[in-house]
LUMDO-98960 format. One record per residue (C-alpha): x, y, z; residue in one letter. Coordinates in steps of 0.001 Angstrom, whole numbers, m for minus. Layout:
<nodes>
+---------+---------+---------+---+
:       X :       Y :       Z : r :
+---------+---------+---------+---+
:       X :       Y :       Z : a :
...
+---------+---------+---------+---+
</nodes>
This chain:
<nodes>
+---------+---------+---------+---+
:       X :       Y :       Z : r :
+---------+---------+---------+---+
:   14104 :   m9853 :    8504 : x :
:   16042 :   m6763 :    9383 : x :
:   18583 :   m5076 :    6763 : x :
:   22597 :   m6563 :    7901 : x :
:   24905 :   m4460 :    7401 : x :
:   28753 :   m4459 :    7770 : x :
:   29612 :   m1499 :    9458 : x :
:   33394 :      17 :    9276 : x :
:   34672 :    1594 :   12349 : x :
:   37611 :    4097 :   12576 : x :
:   40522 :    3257 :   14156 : x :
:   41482 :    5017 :   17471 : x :
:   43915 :    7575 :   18167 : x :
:   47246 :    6388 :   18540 : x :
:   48392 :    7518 :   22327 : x :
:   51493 :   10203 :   22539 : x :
:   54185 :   10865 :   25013 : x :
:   56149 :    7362 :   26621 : x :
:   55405 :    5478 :   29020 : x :
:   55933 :    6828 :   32771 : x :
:   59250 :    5670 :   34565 : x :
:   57666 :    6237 :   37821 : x :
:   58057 :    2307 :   38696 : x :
:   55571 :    2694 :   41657 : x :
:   52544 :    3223 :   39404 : x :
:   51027 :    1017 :   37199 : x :
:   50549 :    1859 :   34098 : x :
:   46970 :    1992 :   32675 : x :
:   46107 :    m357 :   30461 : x :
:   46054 :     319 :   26773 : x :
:   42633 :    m295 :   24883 : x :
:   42814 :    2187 :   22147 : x :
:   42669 :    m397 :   19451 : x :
:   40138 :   m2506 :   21253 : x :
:   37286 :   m3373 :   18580 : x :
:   38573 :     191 :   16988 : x :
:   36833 :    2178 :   19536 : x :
:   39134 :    4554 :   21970 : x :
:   38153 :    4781 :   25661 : x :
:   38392 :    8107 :   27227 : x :
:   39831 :    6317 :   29913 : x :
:   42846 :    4617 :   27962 : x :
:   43852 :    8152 :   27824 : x :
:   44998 :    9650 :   30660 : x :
:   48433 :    9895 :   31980 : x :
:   49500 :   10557 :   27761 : x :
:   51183 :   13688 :   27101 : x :
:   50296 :   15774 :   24302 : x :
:   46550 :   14357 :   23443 : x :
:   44505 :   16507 :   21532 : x :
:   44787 :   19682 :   23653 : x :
:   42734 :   17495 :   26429 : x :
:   44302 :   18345 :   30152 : x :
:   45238 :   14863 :   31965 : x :
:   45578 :   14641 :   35695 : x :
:   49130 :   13606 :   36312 : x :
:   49731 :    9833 :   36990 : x :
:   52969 :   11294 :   39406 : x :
:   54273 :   13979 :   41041 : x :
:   58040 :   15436 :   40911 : x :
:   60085 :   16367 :   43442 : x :
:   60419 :   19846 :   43976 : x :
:   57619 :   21164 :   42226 : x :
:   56049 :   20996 :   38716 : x :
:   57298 :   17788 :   36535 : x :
:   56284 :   17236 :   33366 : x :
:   52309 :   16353 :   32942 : x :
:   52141 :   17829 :   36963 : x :
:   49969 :   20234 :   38292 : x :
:   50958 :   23698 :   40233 : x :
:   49069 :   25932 :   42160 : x :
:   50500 :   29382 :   42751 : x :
:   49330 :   31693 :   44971 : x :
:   50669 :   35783 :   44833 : x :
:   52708 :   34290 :   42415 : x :
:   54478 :   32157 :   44940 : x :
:   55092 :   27805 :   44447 : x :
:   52817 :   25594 :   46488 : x :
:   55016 :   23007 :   46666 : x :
:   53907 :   19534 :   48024 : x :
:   50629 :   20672 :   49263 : x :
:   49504 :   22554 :   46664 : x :
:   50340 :   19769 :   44297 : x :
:   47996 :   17503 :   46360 : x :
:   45379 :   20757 :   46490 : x :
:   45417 :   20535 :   42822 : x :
:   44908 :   16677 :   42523 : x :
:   41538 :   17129 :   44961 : x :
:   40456 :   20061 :   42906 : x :
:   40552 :   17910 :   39625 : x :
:   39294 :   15013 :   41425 : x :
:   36669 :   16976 :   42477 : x :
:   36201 :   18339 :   39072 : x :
:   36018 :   15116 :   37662 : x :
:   33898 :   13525 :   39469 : x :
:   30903 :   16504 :   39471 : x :
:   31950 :   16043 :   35854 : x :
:   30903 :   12594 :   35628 : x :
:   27631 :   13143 :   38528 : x :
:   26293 :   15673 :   35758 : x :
:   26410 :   13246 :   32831 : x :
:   24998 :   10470 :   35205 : x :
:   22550 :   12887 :   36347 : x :
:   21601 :   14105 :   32458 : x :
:   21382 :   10384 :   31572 : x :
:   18547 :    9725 :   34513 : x :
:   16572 :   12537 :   33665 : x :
:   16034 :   12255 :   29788 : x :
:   14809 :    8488 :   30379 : x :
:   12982 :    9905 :   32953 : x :
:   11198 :   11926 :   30228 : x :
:   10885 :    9431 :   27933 : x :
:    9167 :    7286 :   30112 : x :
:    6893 :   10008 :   30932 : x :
:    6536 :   11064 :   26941 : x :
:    5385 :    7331 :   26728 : x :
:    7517 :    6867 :   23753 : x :
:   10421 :    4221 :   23629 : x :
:   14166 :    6053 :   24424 : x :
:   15381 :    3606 :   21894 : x :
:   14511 :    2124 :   18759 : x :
:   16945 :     543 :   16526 : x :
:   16390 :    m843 :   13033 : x :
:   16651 :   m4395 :   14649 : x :
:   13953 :   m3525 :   16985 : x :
:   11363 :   m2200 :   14321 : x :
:   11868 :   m5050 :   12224 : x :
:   11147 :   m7591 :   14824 : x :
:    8189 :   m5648 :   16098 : x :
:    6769 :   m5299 :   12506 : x :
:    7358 :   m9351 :   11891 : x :
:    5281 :   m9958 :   15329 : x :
:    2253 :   m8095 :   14068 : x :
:    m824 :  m10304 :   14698 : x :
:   m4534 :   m9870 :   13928 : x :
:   m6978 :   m9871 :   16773 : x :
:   m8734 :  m13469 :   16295 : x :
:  m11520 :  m13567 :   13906 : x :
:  m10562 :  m10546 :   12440 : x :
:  m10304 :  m10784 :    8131 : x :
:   m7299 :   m9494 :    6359 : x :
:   m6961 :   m5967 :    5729 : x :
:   m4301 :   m3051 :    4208 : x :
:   m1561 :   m1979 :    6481 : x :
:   m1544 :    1617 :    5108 : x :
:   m3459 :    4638 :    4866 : x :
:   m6185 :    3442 :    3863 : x :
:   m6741 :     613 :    5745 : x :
:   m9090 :    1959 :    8624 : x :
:  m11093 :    4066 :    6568 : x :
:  m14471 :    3114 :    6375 : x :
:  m15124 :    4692 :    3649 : x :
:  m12999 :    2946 :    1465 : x :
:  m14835 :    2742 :   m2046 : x :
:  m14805 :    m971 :   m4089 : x :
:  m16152 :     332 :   m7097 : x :
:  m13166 :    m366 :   m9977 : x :
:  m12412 :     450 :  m13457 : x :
:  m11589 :    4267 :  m13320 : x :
:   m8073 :    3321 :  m14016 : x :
:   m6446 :    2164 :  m16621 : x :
:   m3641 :     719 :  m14231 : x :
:   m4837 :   m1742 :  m11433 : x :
:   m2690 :   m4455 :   m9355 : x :
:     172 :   m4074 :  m11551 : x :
:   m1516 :   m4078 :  m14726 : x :
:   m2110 :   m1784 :  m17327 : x :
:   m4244 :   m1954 :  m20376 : x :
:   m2590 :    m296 :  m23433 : x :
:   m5283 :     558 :  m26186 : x :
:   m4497 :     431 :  m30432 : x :
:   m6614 :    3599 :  m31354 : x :
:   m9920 :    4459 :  m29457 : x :
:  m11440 :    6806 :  m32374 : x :
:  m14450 :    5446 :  m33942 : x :
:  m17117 :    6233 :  m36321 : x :
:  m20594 :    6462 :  m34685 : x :
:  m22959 :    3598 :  m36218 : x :
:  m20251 :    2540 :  m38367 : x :
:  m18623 :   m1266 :  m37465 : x :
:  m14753 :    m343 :  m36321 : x :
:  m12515 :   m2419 :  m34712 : x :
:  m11298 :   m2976 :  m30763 : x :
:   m7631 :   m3727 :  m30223 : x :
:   m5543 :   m3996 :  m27072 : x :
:   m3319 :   m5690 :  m24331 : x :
:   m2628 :   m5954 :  m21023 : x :
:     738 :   m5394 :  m19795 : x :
:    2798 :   m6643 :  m16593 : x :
:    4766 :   m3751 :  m14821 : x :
:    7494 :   m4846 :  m16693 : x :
:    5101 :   m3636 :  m19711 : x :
:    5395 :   m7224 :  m21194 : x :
:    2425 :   m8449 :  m22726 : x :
:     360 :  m10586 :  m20523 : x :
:    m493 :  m14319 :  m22555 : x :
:   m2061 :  m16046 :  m19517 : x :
:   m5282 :  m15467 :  m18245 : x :
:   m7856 :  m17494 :  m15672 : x :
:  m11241 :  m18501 :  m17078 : x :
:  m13577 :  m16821 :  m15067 : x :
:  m17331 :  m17136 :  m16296 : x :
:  m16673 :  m19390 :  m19077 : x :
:  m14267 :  m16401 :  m20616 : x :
:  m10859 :  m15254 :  m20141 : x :
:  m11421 :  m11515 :  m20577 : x :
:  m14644 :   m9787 :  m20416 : x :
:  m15533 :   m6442 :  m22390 : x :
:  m17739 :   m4471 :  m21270 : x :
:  m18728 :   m1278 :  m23474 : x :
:  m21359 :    1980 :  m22469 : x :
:  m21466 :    5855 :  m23408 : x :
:  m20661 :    8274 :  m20236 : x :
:  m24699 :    9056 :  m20031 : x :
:  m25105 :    5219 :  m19061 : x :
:  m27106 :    3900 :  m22462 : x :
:  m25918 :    1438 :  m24896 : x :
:  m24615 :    m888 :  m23356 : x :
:  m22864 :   m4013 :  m24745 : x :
:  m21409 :   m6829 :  m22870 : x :
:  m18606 :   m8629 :  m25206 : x :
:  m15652 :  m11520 :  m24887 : x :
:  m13036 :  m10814 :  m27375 : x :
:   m9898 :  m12885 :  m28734 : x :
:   m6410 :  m12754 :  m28193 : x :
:   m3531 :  m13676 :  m30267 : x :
:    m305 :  m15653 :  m29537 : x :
:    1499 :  m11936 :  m28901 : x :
:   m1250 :  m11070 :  m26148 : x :
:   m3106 :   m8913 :  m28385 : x :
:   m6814 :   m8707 :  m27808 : x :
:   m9372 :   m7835 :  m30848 : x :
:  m13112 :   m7404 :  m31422 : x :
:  m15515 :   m6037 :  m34126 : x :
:  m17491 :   m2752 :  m32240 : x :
:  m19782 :    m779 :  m33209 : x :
:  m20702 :    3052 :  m31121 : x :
:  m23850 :    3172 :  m32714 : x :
:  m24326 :    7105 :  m31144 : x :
:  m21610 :    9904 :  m31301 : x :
:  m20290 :   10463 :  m27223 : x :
:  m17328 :    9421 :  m25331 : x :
:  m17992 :    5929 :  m24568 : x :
:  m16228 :    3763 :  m21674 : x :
:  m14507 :     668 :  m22247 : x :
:  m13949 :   m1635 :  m19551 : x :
:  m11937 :   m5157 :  m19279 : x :
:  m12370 :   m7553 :  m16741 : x :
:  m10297 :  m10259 :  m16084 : x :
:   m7984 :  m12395 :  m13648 : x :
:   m4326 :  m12459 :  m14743 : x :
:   m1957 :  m15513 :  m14439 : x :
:    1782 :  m14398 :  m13664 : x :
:    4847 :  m16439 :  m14017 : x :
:    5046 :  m17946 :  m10456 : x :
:    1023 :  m18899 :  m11151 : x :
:    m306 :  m16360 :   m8591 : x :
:   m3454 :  m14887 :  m10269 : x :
:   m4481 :  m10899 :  m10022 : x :
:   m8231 :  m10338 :  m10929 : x :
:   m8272 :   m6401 :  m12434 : x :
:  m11110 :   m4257 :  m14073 : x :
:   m8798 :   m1341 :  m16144 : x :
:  m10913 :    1436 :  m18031 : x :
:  m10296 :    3367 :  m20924 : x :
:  m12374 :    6134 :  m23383 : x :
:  m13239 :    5590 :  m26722 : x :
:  m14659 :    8353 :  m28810 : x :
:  m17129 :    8366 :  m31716 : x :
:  m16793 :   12302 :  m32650 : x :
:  m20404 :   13728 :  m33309 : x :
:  m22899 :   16284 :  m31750 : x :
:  m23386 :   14649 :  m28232 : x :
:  m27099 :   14823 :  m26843 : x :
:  m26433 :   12885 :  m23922 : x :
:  m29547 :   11247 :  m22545 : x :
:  m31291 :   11870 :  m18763 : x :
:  m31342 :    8876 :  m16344 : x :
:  m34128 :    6803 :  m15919 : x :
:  m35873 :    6897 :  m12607 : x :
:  m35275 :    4352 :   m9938 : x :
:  m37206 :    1113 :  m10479 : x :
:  m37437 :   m2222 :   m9747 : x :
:  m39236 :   m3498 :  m12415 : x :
:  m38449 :   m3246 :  m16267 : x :
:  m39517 :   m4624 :  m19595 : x :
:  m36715 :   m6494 :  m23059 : x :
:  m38500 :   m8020 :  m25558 : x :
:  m41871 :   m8781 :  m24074 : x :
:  m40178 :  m10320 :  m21017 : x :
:  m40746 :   m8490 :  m17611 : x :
:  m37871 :   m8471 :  m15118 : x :
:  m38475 :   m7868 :  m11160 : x :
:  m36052 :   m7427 :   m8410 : x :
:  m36331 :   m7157 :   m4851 : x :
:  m33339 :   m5496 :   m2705 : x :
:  m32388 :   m3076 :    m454 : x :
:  m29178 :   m1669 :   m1191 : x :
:  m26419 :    m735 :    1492 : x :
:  m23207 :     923 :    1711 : x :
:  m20402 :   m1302 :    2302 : x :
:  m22414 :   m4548 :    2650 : x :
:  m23819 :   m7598 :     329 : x :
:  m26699 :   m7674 :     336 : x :
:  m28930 :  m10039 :   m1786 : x :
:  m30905 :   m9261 :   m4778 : x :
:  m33340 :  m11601 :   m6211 : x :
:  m34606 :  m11245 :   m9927 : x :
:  m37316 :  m12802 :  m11104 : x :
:  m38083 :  m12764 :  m15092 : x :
:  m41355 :  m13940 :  m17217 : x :
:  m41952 :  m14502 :  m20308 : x :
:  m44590 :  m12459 :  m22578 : x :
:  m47247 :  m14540 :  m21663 : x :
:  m46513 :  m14126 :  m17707 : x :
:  m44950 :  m17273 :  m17005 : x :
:  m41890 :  m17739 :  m15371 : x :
:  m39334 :  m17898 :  m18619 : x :
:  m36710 :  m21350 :  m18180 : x :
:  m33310 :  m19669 :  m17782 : x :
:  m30721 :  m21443 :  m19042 : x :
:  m27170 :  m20898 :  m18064 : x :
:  m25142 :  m17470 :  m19234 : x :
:  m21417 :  m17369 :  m19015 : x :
:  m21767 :  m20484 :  m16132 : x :
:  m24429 :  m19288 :  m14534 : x :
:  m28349 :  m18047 :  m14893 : x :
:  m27242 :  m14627 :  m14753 : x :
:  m25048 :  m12065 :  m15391 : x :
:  m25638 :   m8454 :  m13337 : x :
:  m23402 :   m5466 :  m13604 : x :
:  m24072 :   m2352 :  m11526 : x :
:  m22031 :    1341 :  m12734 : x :
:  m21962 :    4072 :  m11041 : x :
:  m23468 :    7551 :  m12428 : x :
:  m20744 :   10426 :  m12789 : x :
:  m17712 :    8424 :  m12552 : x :
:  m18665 :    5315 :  m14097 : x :
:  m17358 :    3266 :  m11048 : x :
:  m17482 :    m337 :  m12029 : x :
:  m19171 :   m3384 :  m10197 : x :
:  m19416 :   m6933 :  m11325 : x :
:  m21836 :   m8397 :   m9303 : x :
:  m21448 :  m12354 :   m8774 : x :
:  m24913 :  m14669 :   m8374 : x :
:  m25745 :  m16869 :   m5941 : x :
:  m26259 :  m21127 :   m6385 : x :
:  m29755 :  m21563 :   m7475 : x :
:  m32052 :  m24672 :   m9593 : x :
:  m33022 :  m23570 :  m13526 : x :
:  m35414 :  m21744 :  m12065 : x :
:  m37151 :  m17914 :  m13044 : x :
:  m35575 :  m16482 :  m10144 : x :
:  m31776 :  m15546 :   m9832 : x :
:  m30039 :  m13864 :   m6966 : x :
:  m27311 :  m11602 :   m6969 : x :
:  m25682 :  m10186 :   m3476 : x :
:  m24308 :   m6354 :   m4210 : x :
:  m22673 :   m4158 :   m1648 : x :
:  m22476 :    m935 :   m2905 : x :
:  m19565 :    1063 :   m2159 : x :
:  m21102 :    4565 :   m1433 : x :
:  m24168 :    6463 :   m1750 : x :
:  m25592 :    7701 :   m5438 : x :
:  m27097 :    6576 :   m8436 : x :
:  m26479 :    3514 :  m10438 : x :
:  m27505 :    1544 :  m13530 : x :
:  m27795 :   m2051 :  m13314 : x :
:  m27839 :   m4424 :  m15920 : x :
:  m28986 :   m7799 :  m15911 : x :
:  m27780 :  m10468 :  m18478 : x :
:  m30398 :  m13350 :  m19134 : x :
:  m30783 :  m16260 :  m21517 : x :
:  m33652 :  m17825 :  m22417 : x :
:  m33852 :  m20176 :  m26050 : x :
:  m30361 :  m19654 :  m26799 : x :
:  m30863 :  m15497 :  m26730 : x :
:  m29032 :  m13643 :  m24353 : x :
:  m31209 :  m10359 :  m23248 : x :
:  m30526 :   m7445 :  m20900 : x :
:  m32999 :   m5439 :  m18394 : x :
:  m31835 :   m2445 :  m17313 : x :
:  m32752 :    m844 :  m13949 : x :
:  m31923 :    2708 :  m11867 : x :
:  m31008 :    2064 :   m8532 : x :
:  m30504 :    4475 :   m5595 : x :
:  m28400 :    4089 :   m2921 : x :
:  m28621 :    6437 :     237 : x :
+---------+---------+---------+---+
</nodes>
């Protein structure tokens, strides 16, 4: 809805001189105070207005009256004919005067139209315009800014700490490699209250999800939170390194609308860091005694699915059983910048196969890890992926 406004206008000039006791000429009607706006032409036949020359509304006997016009020539009167000499001459004046402004008027919308852009716009206008804005049909949502037609638009999250209006606000961050330490933190509103309500997503409310900077030792983990919105876990960093802590989770504000947000933040063990190479790409890989398979081609800004299969030591296919609501959990991070995707599976029986669909949001390397239970213990395969 456009912005109302009460606008004040000024009042217009009061008019000077009396009124004309010539009885034969009507006197022009007074609009100065009409809706506080004077009209150049409520002005003329006024004496004394703002140093502006009037044409005179009568002549006077025997030569120039008061408000009257004379013409001399060599310095002798005109008398009656000049006067009327001078009337024509302002007439004339006047009314090429009023041609040029008519003519100045034509040409610039004359330009405009030929400029193609609108010679008017007001605030009224681009409101109403911006209300009737319509998506072609079958088209999905999408932004309305900068960003919005860029196809290059990356979905990989968590290299923020603020997301959506959230922020994730850390007690600490400094730990002792191998020794156990303690996680504490909350999420804030931008109002920087603590947020209390969270969805259950995945059987969990919040999801933690811990990894050093070269990729290796990774944990996935659900902590607690207390009545003041303050979330806690046991950790251990079992290397020295800068390690990245990520929490993932849907938000529940006041009015019930619900914000799912990935935040980020470092955590340091201090230590002599030997950071570790990256595995080459495969698509098979071995936890425990169990062997884990995917097939999948990755793309850039599309799902696309994955399917995992897993068997057991003896090379059967292992009975998953379900893992945070479903018979898998994958999570795919970006090399370098530790972009962060959480990958969601597909329906499937209690089977040895899982699939996940993935769209990758730009080309590079990634690690993928795959969260699988089987008797009660949860294991993780880990994979290299490259996308091109």
């Amino acid at each position: 809805m456009a912005d109302q406004r009460s606008v004040t206008r000024p009042a217009g000039p009061a008019g000077g001189g009396g009124p004309a006791t010539d009885q034969d000429t009507p006197e022009p009607v007074d609009r100065g105070t009409d809706m506080g706006v004077a009209h150049p032409a409520d002005r003329q036949g006024r004496d004394g207005d703002a140093g502006i020359a009037q044409p005179a509304d009568r002549q006077e006997p025997g030569g120039a009256g008061p408000g009257g016009w004379t013409l001399s020539a060599g310095g002798t009167a005109a008398g009656d004919g000049a006067s009327t000499v001078g009337s024509d001459r302002a007439t004339l004046r006047l009314a090429l005067v009023v041609g040029g402004l008519v003519l100045a008027v034509l040409l610039g919308f004359g330009l405009g139209r030929a400029d193609g852009r609108p010679t008017d716009r007001t605030a009224a206008t681009a409101a109403t315009a911006a209300s009737d804005h319509t998506h072609a049909p079958g088209t999905g949502a999408h932004q309305h800014d900068g960003t919005g037609g860029d196809s290059s638009g990356d979905a990989a999250t968590g290299l923020s700490v603020s997301s959506g209006g959230y922020t994730l606000v850390p007690s600490g961050g400094q730990f002792t490699a191998g020794r156990a330490g303690e996680l504490r933190f909350q999420i804030r509103d931008a109002q920087r209250r603590p947020v209390t309500r969270f969805a259950i997503v995945h059987d969990k409310p919040m999801h933690l999800v811990v990894v050093r900077r070269d990729l290796t030792g990774f944990q996935h983990l659900h902590p607690t939170m207390a009545a003041d919105g303050t979330w806690s876990i046991p950790l251990t960093l079992p290397q020295p390194g800068v390690w990245r802590a990520y929490t993932d989770f849907t938000a529940v504000a006041d009015d019930g609308r619900q914000t799912p947000a990935t935040l980020g933040v470092d955590l340091v063990a201090p230590g002599e860091y030997a950071p570790r190479p990256l595995p080459a790409p495969a698509t098979r890989a071995t936890v425990d005694g169990f062997t884990v398979g995917y097939e999948g081609t990755p793309q850039v800004g599309a799902a696309v699915p994955f399917r995992f299969t897993v068997r057991d030591p003896a090379g059967r296919p292992a009975a998953l059983e379900r893992y945070l609501g479903a018979y898998g959990h994958l999570v795919a991070l970006r090399d370098g910048d530790l972009g962060y995707l959480h990958v969601h599976p597909g329906p499937g029986p209690a089977t040895d196969t899982v699939t996940f669909w993935l769209t990758a949001p730009g080309p590079g390397s990634y690690r993928m890890y795959l969260d699988f239970q089987v008797a009660g213990v949860v294991r993780t395969a880990e994979f290299t992926l490259t996308v091109r």
